[in-house]
LOGU-679618 format. One line per field, with one value per residue (C-alpha): chain; x, z, y; residue number from 1. Coordinates in steps of 0.02 Angstrom, whole numbers. Layout:
# LOGU-679618
unit: A,...
u: X,...
w: Z,...
v: Y,...
pos: NUM,...
This chain:
# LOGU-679618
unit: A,A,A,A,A,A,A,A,A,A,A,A,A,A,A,A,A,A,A,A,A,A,A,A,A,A,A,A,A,A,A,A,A,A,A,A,A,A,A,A,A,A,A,A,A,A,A,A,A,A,A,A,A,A,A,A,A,A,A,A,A,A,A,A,A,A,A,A,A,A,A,A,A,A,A,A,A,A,A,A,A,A,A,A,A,A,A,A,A,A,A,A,A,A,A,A,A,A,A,A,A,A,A,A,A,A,A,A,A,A,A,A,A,A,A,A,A,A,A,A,A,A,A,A,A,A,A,A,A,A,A,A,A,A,A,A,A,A,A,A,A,A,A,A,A,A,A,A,A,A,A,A,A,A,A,A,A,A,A,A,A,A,A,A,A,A,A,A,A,A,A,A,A,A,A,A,A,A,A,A,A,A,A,A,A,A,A,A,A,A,A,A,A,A,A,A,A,A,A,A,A,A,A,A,A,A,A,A,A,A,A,A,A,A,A,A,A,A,A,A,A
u: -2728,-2835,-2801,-2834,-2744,-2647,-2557,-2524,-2477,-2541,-2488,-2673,-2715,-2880,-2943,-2933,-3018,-3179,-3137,-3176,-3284,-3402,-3388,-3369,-3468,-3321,-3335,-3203,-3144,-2999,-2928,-2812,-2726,-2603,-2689,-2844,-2916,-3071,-3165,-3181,-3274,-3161,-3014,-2949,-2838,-2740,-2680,-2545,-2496,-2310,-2247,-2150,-2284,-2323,-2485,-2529,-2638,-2756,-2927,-3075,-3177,-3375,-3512,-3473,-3649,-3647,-3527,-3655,-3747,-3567,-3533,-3695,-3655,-3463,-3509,-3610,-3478,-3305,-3265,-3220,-3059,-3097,-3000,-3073,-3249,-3269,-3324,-3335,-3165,-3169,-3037,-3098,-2950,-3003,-3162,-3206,-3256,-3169,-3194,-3077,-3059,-2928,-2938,-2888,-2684,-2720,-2703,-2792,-2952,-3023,-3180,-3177,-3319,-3248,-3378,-3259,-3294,-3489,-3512,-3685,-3776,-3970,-4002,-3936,-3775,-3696,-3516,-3569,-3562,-3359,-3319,-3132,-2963,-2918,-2729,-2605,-2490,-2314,-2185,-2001,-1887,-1844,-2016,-1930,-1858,-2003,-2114,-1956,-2013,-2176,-2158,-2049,-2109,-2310,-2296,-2408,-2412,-2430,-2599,-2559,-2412,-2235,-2071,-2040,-2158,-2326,-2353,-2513,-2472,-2585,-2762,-2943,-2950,-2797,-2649,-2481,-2502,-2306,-2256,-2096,-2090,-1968,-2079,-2259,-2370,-2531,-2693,-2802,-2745,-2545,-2530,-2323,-2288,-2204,-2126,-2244,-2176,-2337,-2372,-2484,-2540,-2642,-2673,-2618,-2665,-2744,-2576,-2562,-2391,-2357,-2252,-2186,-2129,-1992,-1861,-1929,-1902,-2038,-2001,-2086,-2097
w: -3442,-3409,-3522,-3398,-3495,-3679,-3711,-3906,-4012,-4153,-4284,-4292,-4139,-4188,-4339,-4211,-4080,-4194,-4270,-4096,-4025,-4165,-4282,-4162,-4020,-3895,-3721,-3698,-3528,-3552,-3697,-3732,-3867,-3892,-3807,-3752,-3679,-3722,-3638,-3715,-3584,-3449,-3514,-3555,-3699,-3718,-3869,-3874,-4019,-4099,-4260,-4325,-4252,-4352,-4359,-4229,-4224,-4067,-4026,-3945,-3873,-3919,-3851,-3919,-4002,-4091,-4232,-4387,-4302,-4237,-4435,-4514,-4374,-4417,-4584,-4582,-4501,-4574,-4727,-4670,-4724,-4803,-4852,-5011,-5005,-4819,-4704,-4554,-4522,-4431,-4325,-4288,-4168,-4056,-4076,-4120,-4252,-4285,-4397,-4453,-4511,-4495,-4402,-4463,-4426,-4531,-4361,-4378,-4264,-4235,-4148,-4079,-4034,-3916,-3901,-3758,-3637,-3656,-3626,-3755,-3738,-3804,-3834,-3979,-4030,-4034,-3936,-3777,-3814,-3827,-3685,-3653,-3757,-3785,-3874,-3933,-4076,-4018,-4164,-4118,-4205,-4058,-3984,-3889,-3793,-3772,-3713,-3587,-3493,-3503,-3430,-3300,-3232,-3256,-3265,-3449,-3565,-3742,-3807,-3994,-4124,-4078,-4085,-4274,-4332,-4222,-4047,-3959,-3771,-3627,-3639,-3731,-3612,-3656,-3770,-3827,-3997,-4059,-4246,-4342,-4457,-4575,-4604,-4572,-4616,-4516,-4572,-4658,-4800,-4788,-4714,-4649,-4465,-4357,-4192,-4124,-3951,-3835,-3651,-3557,-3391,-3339,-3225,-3223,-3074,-2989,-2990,-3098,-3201,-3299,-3450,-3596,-3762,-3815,-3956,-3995,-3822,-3676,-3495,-3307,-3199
v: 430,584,725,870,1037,1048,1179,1202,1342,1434,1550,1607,1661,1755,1635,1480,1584,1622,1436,1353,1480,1510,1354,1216,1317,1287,1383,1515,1498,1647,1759,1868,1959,1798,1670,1576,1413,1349,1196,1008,906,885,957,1107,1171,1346,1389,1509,1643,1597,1622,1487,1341,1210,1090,959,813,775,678,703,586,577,473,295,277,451,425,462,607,691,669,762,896,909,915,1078,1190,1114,992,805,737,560,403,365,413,347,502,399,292,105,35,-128,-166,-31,-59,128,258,422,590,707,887,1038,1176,1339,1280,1133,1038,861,871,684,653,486,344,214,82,25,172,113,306,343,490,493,694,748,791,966,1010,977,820,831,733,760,770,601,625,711,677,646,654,591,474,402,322,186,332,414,254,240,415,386,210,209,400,345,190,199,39,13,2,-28,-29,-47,50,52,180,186,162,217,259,242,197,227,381,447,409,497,449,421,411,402,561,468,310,371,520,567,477,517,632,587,745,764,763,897,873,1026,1086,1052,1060,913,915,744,604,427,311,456,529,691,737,891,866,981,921,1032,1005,835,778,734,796,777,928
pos: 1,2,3,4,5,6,7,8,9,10,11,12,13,14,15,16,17,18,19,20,21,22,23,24,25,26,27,28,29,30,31,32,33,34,35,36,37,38,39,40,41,42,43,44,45,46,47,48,49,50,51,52,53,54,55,56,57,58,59,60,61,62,63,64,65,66,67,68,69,70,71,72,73,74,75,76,77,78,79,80,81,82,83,84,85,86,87,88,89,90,91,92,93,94,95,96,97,98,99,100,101,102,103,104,105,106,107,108,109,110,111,112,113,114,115,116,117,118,119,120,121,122,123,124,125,126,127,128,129,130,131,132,133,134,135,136,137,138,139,140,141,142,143,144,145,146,147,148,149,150,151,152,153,154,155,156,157,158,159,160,161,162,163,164,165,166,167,168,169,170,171,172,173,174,175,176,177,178,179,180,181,182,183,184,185,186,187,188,189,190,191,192,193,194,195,196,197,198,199,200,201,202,203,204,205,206,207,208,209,210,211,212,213,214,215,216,217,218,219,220,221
């Protein structure tokens, strides 16, 4: 899957603009005085002003061999959330690296080094080395359900996990990342899960789908 827009919300619309424009250096492609959409790589996210929003959790993908210096560079704009004293987290089964901080929502920002997508970079790192949006944070207590849309519209497989509590949709470019809010928190920090409404427009076998996520429940348009 190829993350192309995300549309999230916010109930700091002007903190999260100066978060991504001046902390993380993001390009602002549009604003407004309740919304605007910045540029990660390849994709594109809006995020839109509404009250009652609650925190999300999404990835980015990063140049597979730039792990450490995406973590001294994190580290001097935004505190890192850690398990235990580890900065820099290793999941051996996907072969990859990730970081984590919040954003000024408390969403759960991961940067992500794939060694799979053998995509390294050799200048330094700064934000322009965000490559693309590589998932979103799907919360549902149904994820069989929600694997069933997914599959039979997309025709998306499981990557990892299964339908108890985790299951990681679609591939190292893009996954719907599904979890159980009665049997699993968000990693690192424990932090609870919301089923945030979000909108997703992306492509799958060169065939591109627009979905919303509204009231806990994933549609095609």
């Amino acid at each position: 899957m190829v993350i192309k827009k995300l549309k999230l919300y916010t109930p700091r619309i002007r903190e999260q603009t100066r978060f991504y424009s001046e902390v993380l250096g993001l390009g602002i492609q549009k604003t407004s005085v309740s919304e605007f959409t910045f540029k990660i790589g390849d994709s594109l996210m809006t995020m839109i002003e509404k009250r009652e929003a609650k925190p999300y959790h999404f990835a980015i993908n990063i140049p597979a061999n730039k792990a450490e210096e995406a973590l001294n560079w994190i580290k001097s704009r935004v505190a890192v959330l850690k398990d235990g004293h580890n900065e820099i987290q290793k999941f051996e089964a996907w072969n990859a690296k990730s970081i984590y901080f919040y954003d000024k929502d408390k969403n759960i920002v991961e940067l992500i080094a794939r060694k799979n997508l053998n995509n390294d970079k050799e200048q330094e790192f700064e934000s322009c080395q965000f490559l693309e949006l590589s998932e979103i944070g799907l919360v549902t207590n149904h994820i069989e359900q929600q694997f069933d849309v997914l599959n039979k519209t997309a025709k998306m497989t499981i990557f990892d996990g299964t339908f108890e509590r985790f299951c990681a949709i679609g591939d190292e470019k893009g996954l719907f990342i599904c979890i159980d809010p009665s049997k699993k928190d968000w990693y690192p920090n424990g932090d609870k899960p919301f089923s945030s409404d979000f909108e997703i427009e992306f492509m799958e076998r060169d065939i591109p789908y627009k979905a919303p996520f509204k009231k806990g429940i994933l549609t095609f348009l």
